[in-house]
C-alpha positions as CSV (number, residue, x, y, z in Angstrom):
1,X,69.8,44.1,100.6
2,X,71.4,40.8,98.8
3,X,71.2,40.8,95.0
4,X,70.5,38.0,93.2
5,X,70.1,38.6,89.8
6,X,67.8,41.2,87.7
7,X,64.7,39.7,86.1
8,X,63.1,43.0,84.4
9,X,64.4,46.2,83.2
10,X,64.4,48.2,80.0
11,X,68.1,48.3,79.1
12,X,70.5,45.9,79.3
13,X,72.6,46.6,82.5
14,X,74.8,43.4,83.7
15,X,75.6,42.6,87.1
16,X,79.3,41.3,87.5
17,X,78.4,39.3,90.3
18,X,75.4,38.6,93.4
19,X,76.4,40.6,96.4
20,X,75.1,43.1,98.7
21,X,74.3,47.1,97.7
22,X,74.2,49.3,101.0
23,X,74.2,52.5,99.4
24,X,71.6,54.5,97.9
25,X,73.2,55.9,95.3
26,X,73.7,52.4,93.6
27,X,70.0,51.7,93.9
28,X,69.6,55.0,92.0
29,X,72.1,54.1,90.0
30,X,70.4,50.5,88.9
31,X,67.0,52.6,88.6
32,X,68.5,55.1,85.8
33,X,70.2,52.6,84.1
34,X,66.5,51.4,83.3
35,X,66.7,48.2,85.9
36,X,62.6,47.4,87.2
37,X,62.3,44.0,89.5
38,X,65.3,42.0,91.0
39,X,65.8,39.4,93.6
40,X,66.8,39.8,96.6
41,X,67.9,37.2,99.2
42,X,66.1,38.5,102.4
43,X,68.2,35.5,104.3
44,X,71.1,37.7,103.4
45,X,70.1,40.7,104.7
46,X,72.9,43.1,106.4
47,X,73.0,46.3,108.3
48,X,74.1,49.1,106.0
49,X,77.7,49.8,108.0
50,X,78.5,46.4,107.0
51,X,81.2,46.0,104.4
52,X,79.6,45.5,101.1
53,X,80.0,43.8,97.4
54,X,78.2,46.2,95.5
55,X,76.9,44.5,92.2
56,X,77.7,48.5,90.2
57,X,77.0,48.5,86.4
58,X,79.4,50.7,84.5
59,X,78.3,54.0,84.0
60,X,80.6,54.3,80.3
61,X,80.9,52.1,77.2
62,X,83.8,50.5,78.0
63,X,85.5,49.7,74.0
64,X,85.9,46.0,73.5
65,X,89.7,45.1,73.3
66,X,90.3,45.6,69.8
67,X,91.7,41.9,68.2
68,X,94.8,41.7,66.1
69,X,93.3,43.5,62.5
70,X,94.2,42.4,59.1
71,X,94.7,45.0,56.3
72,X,91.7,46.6,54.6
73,X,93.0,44.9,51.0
74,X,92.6,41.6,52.9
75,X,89.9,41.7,54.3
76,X,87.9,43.7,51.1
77,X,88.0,40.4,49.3
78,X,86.3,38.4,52.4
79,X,84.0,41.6,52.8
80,X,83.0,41.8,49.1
81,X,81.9,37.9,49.4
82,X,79.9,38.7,52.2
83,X,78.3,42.0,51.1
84,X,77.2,39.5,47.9
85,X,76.0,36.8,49.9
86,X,74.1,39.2,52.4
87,X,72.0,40.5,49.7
88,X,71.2,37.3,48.3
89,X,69.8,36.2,51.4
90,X,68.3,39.3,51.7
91,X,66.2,38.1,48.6
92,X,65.3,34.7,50.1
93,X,64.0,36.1,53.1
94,X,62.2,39.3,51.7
95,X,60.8,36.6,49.3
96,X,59.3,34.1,52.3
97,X,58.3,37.5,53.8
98,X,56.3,38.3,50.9
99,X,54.6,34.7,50.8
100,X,53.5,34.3,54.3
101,X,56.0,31.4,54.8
102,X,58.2,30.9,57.4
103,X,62.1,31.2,56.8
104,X,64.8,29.1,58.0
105,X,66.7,31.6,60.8
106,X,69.8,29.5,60.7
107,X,71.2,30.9,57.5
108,X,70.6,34.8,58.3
109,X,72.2,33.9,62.0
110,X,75.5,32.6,60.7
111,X,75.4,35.2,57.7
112,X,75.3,38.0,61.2
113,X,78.0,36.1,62.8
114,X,80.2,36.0,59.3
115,X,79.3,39.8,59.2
116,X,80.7,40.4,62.8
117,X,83.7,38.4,62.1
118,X,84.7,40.3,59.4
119,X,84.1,43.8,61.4
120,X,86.5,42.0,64.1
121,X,89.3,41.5,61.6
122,X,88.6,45.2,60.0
123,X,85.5,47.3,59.9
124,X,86.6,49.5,57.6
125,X,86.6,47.0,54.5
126,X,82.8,46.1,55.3
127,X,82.3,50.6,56.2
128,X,83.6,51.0,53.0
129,X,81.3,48.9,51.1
130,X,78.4,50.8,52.9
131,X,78.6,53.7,50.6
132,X,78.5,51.6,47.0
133,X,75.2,51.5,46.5
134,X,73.0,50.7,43.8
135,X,70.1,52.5,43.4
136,X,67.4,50.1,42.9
137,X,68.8,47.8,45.5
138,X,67.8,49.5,48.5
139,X,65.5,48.0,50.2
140,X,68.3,45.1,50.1
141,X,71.5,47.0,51.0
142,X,69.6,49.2,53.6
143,X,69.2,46.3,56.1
144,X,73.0,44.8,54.7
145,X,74.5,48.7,55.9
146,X,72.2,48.9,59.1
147,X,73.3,45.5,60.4
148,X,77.3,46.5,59.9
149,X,77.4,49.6,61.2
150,X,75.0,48.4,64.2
151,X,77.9,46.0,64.4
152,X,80.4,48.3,64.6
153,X,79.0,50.6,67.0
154,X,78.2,47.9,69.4
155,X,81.8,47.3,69.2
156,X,82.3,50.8,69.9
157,X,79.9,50.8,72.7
158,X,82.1,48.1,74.6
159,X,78.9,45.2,74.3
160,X,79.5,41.6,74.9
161,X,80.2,39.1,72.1
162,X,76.7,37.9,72.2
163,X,75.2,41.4,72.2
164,X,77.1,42.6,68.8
165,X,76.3,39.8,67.3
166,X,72.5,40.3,68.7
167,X,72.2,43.8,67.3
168,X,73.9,42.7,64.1
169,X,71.2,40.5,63.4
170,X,68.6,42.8,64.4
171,X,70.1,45.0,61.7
172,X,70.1,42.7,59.0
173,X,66.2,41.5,59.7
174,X,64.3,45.1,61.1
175,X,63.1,46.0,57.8
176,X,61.6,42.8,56.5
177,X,58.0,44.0,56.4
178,X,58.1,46.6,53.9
179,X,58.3,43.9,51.2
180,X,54.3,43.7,52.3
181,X,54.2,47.6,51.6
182,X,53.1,48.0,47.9
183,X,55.5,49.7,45.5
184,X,53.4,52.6,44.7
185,X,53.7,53.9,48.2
186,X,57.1,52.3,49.2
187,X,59.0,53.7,46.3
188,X,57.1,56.9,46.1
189,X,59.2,60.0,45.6
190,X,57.3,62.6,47.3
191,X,55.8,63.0,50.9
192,X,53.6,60.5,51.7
193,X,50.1,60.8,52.5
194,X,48.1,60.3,55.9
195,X,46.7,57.3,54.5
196,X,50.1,56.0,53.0
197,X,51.7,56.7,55.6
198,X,50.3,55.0,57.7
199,X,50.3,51.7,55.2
200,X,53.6,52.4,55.5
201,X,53.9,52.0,59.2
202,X,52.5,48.6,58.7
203,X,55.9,47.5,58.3
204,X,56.9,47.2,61.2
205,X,54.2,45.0,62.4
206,X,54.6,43.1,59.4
207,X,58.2,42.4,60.3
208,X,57.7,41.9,63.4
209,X,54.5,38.9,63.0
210,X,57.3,37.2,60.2
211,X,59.9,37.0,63.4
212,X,57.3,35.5,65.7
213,X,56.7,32.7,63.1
214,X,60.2,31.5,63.0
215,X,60.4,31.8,67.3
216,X,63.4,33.9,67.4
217,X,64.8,35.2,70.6
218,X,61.9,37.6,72.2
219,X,64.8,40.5,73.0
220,X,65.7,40.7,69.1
221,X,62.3,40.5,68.4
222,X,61.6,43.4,70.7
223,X,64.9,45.5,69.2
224,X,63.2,45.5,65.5
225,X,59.9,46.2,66.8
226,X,61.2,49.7,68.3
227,X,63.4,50.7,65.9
228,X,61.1,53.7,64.8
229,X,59.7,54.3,68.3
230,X,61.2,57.8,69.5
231,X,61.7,59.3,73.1
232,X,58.9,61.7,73.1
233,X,56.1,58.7,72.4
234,X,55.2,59.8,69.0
235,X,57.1,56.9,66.8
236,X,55.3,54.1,66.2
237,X,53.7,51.3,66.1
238,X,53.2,51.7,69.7
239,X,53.9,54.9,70.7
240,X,56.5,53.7,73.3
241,X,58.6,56.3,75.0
242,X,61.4,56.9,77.2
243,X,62.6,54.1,79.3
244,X,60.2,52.0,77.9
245,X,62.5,52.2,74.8
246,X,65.3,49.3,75.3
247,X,69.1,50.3,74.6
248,X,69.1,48.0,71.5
249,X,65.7,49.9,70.2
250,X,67.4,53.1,70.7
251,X,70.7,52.0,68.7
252,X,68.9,50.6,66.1
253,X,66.8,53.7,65.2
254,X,69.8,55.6,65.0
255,X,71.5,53.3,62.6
256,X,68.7,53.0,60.8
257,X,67.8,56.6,60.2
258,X,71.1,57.2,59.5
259,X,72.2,55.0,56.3
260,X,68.1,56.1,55.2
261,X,69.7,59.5,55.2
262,X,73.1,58.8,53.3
263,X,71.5,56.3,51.1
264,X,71.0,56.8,47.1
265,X,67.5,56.2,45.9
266,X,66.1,55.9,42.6
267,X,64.2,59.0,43.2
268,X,67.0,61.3,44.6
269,X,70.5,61.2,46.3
270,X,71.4,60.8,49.6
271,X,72.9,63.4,51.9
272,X,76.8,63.7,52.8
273,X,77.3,61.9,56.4
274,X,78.0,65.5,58.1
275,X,74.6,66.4,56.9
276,X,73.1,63.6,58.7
277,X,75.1,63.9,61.9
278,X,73.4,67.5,61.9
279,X,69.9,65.7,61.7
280,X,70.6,63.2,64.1
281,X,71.8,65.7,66.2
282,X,68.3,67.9,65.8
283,X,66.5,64.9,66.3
284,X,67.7,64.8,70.0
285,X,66.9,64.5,72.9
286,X,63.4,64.7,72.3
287,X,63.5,61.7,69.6
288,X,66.6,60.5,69.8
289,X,68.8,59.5,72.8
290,X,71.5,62.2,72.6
291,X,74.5,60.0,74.6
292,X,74.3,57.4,72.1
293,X,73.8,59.7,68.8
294,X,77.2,61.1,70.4
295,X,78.9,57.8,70.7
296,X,77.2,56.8,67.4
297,X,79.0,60.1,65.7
298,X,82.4,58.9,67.5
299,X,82.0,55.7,66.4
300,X,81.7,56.7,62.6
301,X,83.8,59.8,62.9
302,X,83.1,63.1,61.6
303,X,84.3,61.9,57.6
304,X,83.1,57.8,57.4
305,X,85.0,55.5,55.8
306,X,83.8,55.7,52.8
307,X,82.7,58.7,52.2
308,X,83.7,61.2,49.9
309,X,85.7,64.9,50.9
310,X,86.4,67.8,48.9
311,X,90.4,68.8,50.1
312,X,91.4,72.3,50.1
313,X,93.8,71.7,46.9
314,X,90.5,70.9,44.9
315,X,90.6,67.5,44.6
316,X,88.2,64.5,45.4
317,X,89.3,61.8,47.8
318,X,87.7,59.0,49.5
319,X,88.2,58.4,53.0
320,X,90.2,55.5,54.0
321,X,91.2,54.7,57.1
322,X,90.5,56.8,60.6
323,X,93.3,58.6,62.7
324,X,93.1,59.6,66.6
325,X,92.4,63.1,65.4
326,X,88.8,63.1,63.1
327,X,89.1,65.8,61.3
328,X,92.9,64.0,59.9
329,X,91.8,60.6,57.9
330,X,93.9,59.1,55.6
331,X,92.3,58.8,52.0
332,X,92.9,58.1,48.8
333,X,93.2,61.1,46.5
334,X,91.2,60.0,43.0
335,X,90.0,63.4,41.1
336,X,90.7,66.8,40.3
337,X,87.9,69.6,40.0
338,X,90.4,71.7,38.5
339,X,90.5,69.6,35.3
340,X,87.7,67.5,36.2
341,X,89.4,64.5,35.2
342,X,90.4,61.6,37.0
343,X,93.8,61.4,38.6
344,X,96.4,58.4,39.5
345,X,95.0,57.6,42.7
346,X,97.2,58.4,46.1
347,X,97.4,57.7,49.5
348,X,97.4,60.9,51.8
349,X,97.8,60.9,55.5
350,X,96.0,64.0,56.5
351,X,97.6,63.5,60.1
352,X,101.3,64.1,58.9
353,X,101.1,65.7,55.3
354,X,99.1,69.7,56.4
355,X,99.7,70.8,53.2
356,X,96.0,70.1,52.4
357,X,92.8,69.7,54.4
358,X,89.3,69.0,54.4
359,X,87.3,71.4,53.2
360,X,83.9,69.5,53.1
361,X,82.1,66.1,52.7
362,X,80.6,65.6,49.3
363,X,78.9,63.2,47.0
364,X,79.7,61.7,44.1
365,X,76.8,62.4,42.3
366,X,77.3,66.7,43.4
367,X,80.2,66.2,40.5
368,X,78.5,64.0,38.4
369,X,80.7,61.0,39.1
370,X,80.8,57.4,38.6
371,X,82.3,56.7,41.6
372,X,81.2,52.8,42.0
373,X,83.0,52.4,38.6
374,X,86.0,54.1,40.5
375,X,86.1,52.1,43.4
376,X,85.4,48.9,41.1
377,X,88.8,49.7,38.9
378,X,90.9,51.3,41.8
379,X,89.9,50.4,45.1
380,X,88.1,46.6,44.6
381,X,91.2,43.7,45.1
């Protein structure tokens, strides 16, 4: 057959270019990849010995030439601005959310595409800023996080331009609703109830009706309605499973679960990222699609930028920058258990100095440390 172009499908495979597939194995292939209805051009029809251009999806995330960066001390001050301004609109959106009206897309669109801009000149700044979190701002830096590390690990995952950018902004808006969901049960510190739960499920619904209102584009709107759909049908709101479950869905409900994880709340700490790699990881492949919590893991590395690590000459450090090998970062060296005091911070290339190692990932609050106070004084331009 002749291939046009595909009009349905539950992924988001892209054909190079129309031409002519004579072998079973690509129709296979197109069916895996999640592809349902194309067109065909049955005036173009060919005997299968003929020579063929075979319209073939990649099969691997491809990684999206990486631009020319600009240091992490550069780019920290753009990112700082950004991670401000991103919580402000946060606010105004939440807000409109909370009234019934209708927001004004533009502004959280360019806000994504500033976001992306700044992951194209150096993830790591925006990474870093991830893990300074206030404790009572979650519900506004949870959406802030998701929406730059979805950025980066669309990056990572070798999408278009237009599909980072996409995601990025399905970050920053999938958890709108729960602004609807009242306090009692939202901030609640124990296990919820059947009957709060499932007020709490409402969220997504909620979100979802407030992104209808404003027209956005149908895929997006889509992307933040699965993000707590899972695999094995039993997520929710509609119970969607397995290839019903777009790419984007799937990405976004591993971002999402995992900054949840990692994230401080007023009712208790979150969990070092190796802890919440192991969940992710049990979560699969029944709830989780395993390829990309692998990729997601490889994207982030085993120690995040960001995070905190207890080296074998027991000392604290914070993560830095990533190496080719993941278990090598460099990081900044900032405390000493030994003393437990605060030391001159310094720069340590795991890669090149094997005189000390990792021993774990930690958190601050494990040693009863101020470390936003730290990073403010010592790492903030």
């Amino acid at each position: 057959m002749y291939v046009n172009e595909i009009i349905e499908q539950s992924g988001k495979v892209k054909i190079k270019s129309q031409g002519r597939v004579a072998r079973k194995a690509v129709v296979e292939s197109l069916r895996k990849r999640g592809v349902l209805k194309l067109v065909i051009d049955l005036s173009k029809q060919f005997e299968p010995d003929e020579e063929a251009a075979v319209p073939v999806p990649a099969e691997e995330p491809v990684p999206a030439k990486k631009k020319p960066r600009v240091s992490m001390t550069s780019e920290l001050v753009r990112a700082e601005n950004l991670y401000k301004q991103g919580k402000e609109i946060q606010k105004t959106l939440l807000k409109a959310v909370q009234q019934g009206l209708p927001f004004d897309d533009r502004i959280p669109s360019e806000f994504s595409q500033n976001l992306v801009a700044s992951v194209e000149r150096n993830p790591d700044a925006l990474l870093c800023l991830t893990r300074i979190r206030e404790k009572d701002d979650y519900l506004l830096e949870h959406s802030l996080n998701v929406a730059i590390i979805l950025a980066n690990f669309a990056r990572h995952m070798g999408m278009s331009d237009d599909e980072v950018q996409e995601l990025a902004f399905a970050g920053f808006l999938h958890d709108m609703g729960k602004i609807r969901v009242p306090d009692e049960i939202l901030h609640k510190p124990g296990r919820l109830t059947d009957e709060e739960m499932d007020v709490m499920k409402k969220h997504v619904e909620y979100g979802v009706d407030a992104l209808h209102e404003v027209n956005l584009n149908p895929d997006l709107i889509r992307t933040v309605s699965e993000h707590h759909e899972r695999l094995d049908g039993f997520g929710y709101p509609a119970g969607t499973k397995g290839d019903n479950i777009s790419t984007a869905g799937r990405m976004l409900a591993v971002a999402d679960m995992y900054d949840a994880l990692t994230a401080d709340r007023c009712y208790k700490a979150g969990m070092p990222s190796q802890r919440a790699f192991q969940i992710l990881i049990g979560e699969c492949p029944h709830k989780l699609d395993q390829a990309l919590v692998q990729q997601f893991i490889k994207c982030m590395g085993v120690y995040p930028v960001g995070s905190l690590v207890l080296l074998s000459n027991d000392k604290l450090a914070m993560v830095l920058s990533q190496n080719d090998s993941p278990l090598t970062p460099v990081v900044k060296v900032f405390y000493s258990l030994t003393g437990n005091h605060y030391v001159t911070p310094r720069d340590i290339d795991l890669s090149y100095d094997k005189r000390v190692k990792i021993e774990k990932a930690v958190k601050a609050s494990d040693y009863k440390i101020n470390f936003n106070q730290f990073f403010a004084q010592n790492i903030s331009p």
